[in-house]
Kinemage of the C-alpha trace (Angstrom):
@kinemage 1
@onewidth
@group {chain A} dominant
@subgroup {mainchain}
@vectorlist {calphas} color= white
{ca unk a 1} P 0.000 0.000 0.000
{ca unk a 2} L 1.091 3.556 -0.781
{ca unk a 3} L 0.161 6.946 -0.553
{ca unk a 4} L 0.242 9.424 -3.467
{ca unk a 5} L 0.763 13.146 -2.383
{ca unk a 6} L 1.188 15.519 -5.469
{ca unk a 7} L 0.819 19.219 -6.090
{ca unk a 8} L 3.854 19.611 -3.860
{ca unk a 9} L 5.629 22.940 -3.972
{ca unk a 10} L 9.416 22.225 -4.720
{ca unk a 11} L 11.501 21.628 -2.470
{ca unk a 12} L 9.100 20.318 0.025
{ca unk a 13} L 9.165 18.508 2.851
{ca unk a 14} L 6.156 16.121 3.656
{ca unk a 15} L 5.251 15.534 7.644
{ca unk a 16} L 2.485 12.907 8.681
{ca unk a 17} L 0.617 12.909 11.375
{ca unk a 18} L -1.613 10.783 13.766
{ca unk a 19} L -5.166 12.858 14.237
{ca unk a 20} L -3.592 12.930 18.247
{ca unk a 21} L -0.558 15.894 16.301
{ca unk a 22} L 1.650 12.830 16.878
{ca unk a 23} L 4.359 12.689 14.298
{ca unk a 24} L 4.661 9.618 12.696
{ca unk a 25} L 6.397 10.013 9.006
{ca unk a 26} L 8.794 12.440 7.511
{ca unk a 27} L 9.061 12.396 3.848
{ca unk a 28} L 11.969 14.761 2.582
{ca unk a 29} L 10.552 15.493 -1.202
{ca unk a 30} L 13.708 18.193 -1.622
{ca unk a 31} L 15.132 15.912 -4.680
{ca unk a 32} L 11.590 14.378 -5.509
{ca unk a 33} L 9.748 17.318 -7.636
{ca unk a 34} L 6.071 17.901 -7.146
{ca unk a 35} L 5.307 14.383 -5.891
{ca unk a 36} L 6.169 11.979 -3.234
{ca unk a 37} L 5.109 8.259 -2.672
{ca unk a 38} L 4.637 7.544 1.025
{ca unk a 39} L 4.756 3.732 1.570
{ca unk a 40} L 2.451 4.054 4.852
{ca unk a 41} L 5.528 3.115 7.192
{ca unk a 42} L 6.338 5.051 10.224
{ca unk a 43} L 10.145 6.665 10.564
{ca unk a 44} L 11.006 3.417 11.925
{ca unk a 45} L 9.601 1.085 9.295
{ca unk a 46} L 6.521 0.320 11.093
{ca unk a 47} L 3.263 -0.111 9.165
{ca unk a 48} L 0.768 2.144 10.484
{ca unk a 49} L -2.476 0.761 11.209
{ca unk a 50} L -5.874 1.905 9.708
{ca unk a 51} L -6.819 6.013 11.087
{ca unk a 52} L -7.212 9.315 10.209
{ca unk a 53} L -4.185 11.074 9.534
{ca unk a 54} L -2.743 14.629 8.376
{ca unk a 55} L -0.355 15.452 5.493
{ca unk a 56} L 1.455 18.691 6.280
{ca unk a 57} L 3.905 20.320 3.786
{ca unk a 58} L 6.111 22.967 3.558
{ca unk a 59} L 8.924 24.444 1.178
{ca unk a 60} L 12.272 25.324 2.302
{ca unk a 61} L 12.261 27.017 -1.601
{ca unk a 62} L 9.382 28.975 -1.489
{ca unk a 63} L 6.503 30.524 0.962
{ca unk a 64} L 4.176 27.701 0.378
{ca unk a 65} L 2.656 25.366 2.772
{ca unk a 66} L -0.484 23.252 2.987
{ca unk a 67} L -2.128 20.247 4.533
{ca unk a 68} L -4.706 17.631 4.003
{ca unk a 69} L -6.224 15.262 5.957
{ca unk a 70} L -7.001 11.445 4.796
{ca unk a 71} L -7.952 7.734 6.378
{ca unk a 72} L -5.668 5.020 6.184
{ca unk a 73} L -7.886 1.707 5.911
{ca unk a 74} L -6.221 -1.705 6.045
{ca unk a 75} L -7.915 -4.900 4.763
């Protein structure tokens, strides 16, 4: 399972977190363009289990920030 997250400003960097603000993921999309592929790990290679959780992202390159929330399900 993996996550799609495009429309990225460049340079971004892509933080996920648990609905709790607990930070889970950091995806460093600095090389990647305007898309990364998250592979719905944590930082420590965990697979996360099913939730809601929040995409926040923000550009060391320009002003530009956003975030988006989505649910994880696992079958």
């Amino acid at each position: 399972m993996h996550v799609t997250i495009t429309e990225l400003a460049g340079g971004s960097t892509v933080k996920i977190f648990t609905a709790a603000g607990r930070l889970v993921a950091t995806i460093d999309g600095s090389k990647l363009g305007s898309t990364v592929v998250w592979n719905c790990r944590d930082d420590n290679g965990k697979l996360l289990a099913s939730g809601v959780y929040i995409a926040a992202e923000a550009s060391s390159v320009t002003s530009e920030y956003g975030q988006t929330k989505f649910v994880l399900i696992r079958k």
